[in-house]
C-alpha positions in Angstrom: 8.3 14.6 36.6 5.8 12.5 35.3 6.7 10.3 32.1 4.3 10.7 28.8 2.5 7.4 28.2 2.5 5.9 24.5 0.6 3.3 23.1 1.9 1.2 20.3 -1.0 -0.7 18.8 0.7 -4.1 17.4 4.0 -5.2 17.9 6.5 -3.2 15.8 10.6 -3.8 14.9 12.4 -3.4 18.5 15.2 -0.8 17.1 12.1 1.3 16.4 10.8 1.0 19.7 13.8 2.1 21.5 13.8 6.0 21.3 10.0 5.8 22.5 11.0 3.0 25.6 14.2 5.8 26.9 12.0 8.9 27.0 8.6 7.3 27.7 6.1 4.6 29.5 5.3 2.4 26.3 2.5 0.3 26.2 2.5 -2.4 23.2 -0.4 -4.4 22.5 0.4 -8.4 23.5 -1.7 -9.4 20.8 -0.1 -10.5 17.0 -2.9 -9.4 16.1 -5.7 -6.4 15.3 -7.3 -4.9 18.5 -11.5 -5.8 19.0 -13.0 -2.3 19.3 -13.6 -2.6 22.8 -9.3 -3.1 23.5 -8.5 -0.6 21.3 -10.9 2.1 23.0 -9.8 0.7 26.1 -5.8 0.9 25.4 -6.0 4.5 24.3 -7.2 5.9 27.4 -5.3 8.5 28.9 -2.0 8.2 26.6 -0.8 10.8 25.8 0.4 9.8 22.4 -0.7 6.2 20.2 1.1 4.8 17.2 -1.2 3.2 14.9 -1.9 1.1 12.1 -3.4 1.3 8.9 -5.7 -1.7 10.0 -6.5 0.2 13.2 -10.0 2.4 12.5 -9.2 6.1 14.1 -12.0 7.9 14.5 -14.0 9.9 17.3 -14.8 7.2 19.3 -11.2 6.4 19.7 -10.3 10.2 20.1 -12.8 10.5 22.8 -11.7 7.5 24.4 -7.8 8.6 24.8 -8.8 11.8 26.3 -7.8 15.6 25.8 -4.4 15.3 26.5 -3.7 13.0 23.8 -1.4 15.2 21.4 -0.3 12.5 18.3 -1.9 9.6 16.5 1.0 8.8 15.1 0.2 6.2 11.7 2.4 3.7 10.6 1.9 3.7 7.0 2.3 6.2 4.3 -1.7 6.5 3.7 -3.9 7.5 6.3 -7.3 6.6 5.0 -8.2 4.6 8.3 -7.9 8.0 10.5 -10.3 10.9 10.5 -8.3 13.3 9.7 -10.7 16.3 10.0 -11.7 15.0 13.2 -8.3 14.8 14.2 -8.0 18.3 13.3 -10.9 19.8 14.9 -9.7 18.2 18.5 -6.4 19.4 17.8 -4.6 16.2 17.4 -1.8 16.0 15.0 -1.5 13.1 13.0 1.6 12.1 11.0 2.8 9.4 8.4 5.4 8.0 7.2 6.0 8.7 3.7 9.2 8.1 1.1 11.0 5.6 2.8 8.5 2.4 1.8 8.6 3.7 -2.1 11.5 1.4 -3.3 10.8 -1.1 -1.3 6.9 -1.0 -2.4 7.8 -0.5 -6.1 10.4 -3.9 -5.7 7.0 -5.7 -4.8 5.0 -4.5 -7.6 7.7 -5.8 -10.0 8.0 -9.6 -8.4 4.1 -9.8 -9.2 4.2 -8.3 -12.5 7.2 -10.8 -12.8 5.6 -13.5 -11.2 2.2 -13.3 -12.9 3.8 -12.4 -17.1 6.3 -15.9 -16.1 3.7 -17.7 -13.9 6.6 -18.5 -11.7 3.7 -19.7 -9.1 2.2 -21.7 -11.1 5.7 -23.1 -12.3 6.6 -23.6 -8.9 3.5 -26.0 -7.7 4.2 -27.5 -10.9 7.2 -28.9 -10.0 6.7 -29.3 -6.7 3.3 -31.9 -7.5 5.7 -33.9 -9.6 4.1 -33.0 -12.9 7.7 -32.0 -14.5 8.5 -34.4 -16.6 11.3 -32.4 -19.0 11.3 -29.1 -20.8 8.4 -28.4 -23.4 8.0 -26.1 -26.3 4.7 -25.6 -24.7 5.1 -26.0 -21.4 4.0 -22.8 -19.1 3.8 -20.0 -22.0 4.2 -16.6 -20.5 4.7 -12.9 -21.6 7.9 -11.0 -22.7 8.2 -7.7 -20.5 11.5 -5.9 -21.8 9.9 -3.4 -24.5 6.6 -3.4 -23.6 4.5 -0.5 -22.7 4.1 -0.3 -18.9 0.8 2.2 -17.8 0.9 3.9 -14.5 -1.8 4.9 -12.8 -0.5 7.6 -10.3 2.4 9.1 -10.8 2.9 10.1 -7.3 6.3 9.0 -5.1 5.7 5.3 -5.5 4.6 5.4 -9.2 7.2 7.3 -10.3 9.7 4.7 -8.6 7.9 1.9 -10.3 8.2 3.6 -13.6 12.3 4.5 -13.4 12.5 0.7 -12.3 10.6 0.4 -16.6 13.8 1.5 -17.9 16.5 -1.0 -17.3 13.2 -3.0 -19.6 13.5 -0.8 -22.3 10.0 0.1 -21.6 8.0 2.5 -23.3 5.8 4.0 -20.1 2.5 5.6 -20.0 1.0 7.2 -17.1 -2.6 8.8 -15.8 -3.0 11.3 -13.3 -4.6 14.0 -12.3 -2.1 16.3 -14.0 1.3 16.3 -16.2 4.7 15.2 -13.8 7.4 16.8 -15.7 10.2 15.4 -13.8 8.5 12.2 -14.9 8.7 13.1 -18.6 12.1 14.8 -18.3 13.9 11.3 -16.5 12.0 8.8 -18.1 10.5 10.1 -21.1 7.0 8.9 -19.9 3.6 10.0 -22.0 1.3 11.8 -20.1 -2.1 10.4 -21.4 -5.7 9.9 -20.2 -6.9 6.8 -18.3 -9.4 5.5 -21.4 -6.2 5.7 -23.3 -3.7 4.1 -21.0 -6.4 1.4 -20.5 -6.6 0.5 -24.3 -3.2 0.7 -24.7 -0.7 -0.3 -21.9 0.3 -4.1 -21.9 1.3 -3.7 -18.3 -1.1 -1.7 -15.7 -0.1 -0.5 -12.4 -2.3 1.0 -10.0 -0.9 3.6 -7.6 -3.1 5.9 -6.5 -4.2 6.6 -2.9 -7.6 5.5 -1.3 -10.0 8.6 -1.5 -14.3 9.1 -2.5 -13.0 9.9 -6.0 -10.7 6.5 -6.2 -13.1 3.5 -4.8 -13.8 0.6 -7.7 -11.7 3.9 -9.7 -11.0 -0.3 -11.7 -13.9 -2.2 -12.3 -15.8 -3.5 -15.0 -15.5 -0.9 -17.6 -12.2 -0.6 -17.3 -11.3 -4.0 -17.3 -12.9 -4.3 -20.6 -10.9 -1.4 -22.2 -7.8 -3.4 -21.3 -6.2 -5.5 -23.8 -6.9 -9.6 -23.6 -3.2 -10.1 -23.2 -2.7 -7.3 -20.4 -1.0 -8.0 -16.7 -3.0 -5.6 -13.9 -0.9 -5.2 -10.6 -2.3 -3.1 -7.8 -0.4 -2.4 -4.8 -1.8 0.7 -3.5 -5.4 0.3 -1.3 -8.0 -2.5 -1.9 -10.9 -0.8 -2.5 -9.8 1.0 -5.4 -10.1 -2.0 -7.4 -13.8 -3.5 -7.7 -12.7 -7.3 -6.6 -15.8 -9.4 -8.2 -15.4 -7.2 -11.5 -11.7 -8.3 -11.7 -12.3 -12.1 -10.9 -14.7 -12.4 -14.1 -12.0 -10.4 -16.3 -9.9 -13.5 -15.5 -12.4 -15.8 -15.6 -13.8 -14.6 -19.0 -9.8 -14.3 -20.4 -10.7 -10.5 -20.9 -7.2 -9.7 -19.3 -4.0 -11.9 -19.1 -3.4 -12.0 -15.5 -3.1 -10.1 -12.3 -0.7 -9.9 -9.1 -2.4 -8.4 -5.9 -1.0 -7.2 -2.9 -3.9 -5.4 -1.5 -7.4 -6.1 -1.2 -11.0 -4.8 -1.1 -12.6 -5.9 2.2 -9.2 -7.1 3.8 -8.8 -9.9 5.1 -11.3 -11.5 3.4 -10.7 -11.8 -0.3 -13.1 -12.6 -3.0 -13.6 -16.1 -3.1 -13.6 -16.7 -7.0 -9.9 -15.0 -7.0 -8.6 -18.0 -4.8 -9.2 -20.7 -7.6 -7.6 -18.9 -10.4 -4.0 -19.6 -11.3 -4.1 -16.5 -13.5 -4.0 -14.3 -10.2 -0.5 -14.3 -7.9 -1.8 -12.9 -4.1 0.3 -12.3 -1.4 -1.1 -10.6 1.9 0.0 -6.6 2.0 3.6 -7.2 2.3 4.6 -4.0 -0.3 6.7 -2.9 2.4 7.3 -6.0 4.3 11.2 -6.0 4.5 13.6 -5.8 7.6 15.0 -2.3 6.9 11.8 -0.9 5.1 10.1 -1.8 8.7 12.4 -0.5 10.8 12.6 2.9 8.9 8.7 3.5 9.1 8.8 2.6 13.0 12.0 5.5 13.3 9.8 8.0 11.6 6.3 7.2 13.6 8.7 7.3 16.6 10.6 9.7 16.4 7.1 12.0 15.2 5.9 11.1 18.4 9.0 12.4 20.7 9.0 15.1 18.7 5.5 16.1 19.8 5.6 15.0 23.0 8.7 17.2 23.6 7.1 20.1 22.3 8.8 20.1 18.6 7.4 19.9 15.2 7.0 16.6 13.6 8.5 16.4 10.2 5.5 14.4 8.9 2.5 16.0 9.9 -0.9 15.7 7.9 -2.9 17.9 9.6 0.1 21.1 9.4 -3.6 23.8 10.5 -3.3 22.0 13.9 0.4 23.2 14.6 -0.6 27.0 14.1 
């Protein structure tokens, strides 16, 4: 009989890749690197299943390409705003995630930026390293105290809740906006359900973790920046986009906000260019989940979604759950 073809579109941990290599013919892309359009469409075809990236655009045109027999599009993140979903649906493709096992791992991340930007331990570092440290100062590289502060959340979905338990060991008081009330929230952490104007005015801390939908794109930008206090610290690590980039570069420019740590960005790769000259801003390049184990777990999941399908089993992660009917 025949063995299923996969395609794995960038290089993931090996241990992942294992369960896929015994049952199936695995195709990886060579590249360390993003597929052009044309290699992508060209990969696809005739596989019977592809694991994906969020930086991989999954729409028709890639559907079409990998044929009616393709079963999965199996995505290697927790969001799936790069695949059409509906799409997905109405060709009968399932798609799956890979959801709960980056949230500690994400929330860890969002901490070493709000840590990093409130101690300016960036800016402290190139200090020394130029030579400029000449002996301790009572002036020298003010930041901002964190344990007792009030810490906002926006999103109080998986991740945002684990950033907010983290608020404790802080003796944080914690504010969060969503959508609706999380009671488990309240109950655990005694967090105050309040609304976003609110938060905005009054959080000294802001973390944005909400996914990327319509309703979300630039949901920060210049009004809200200006609700937020002069001396506040802005982390988002959820999606780009839902932070309008040029609005938050003249908050820091103009002092209206403190500082900001960013993992994510708005037109990825490419960042705005005014954020790259200010020292008020720690970037690092979409690493939230960027450890060995953290890794590893999300390939055993996409993996293991796609051996499911393919040997005629429900995945345990599926988005689309109308297609499985």
């Amino acid at each position: 009989m025949e063995r299923k073809k996969v395609f794995v579109t960038r290089q993931i941990p090996e241990a992942a890749m294992k369960g896929l290599r015994e049952q199936f013919d695995v195709t990886v892309n060579p590249h360390d690197r993003v597929l052009a359009r044309e290699e992508l469409l060209a990969s696809v075809k005739g596989m019977d299943a592809v694991l994906c990236l969020l930086t991989d655009d999954i729409n028709s045109e890639v559907f079409e390409a990998a044929g009616p027999q393709c079963r999965i599009f199996a995505n290697y993140a927790v969001g799936y705003n790069n695949i059409d979903v509906a799409e997905a649906s109405k060709r009968g493709i399932i798609v799956t995630n890979t959801p709960d096992v980056l949230n500690n791992a994400t929330a860890d991340l969002g901490w070493a930026l709000l840590f990093s930007v409130s101690r300016r331990i960036v800016e402290s570092d190139g200090f020394v390293r130029a030579g400029k440290f000449k002996g301790w100062g009572p002036m020298l590289l003010l930041g901002r105290d964190i344990t007792g502060k009030k810490l906002g959340i926006i999103g109080a979905g998986r991740i945002g809740f684990n950033f907010a338990r983290k608020a404790k060991g802080f003796d944080m008081e914690i504010l969060y906006a969503d959508r609706e009330p999380n009671a488990e929230m309240e109950k655990q952490l005694g967090a105050k359900f309040v609304d976003k104007e609110t938060l905005l005015k009054e959080a000294d801390f802001i973390s944005v973790h909400v996914p990327l939908t319509p309703s979300t794109r630039h949901y920060i930008g210049e009004k809200e920046f200006k609700l937020m206090k002069n001396t506040a610290v802005f982390i988002n690590t959820s999606r780009g986009p839902v932070v309008d980039e040029k609005a938050l570069a003249q908050a820091l420019k103009n002092g209206e906000i403190w500082g900001a740590g960013l993992d994510v960005f708005e037109n990825e790769p490419d960042i705005e260019p005014e954020l790259i000259g200010l020292e008020n801003v720690v970037i690092v390049p979409h690493i939230a989940s960027a450890t060995i184990e953290t890794r590893t777990n999300m390939g055993l999941i996409a993996a293991n979604n796609i051996i499911k399908v393919l040997n005629g089993d429900i995945p345990e992660n599926c988005i689309n759950p109308e297609v499985l009917k």
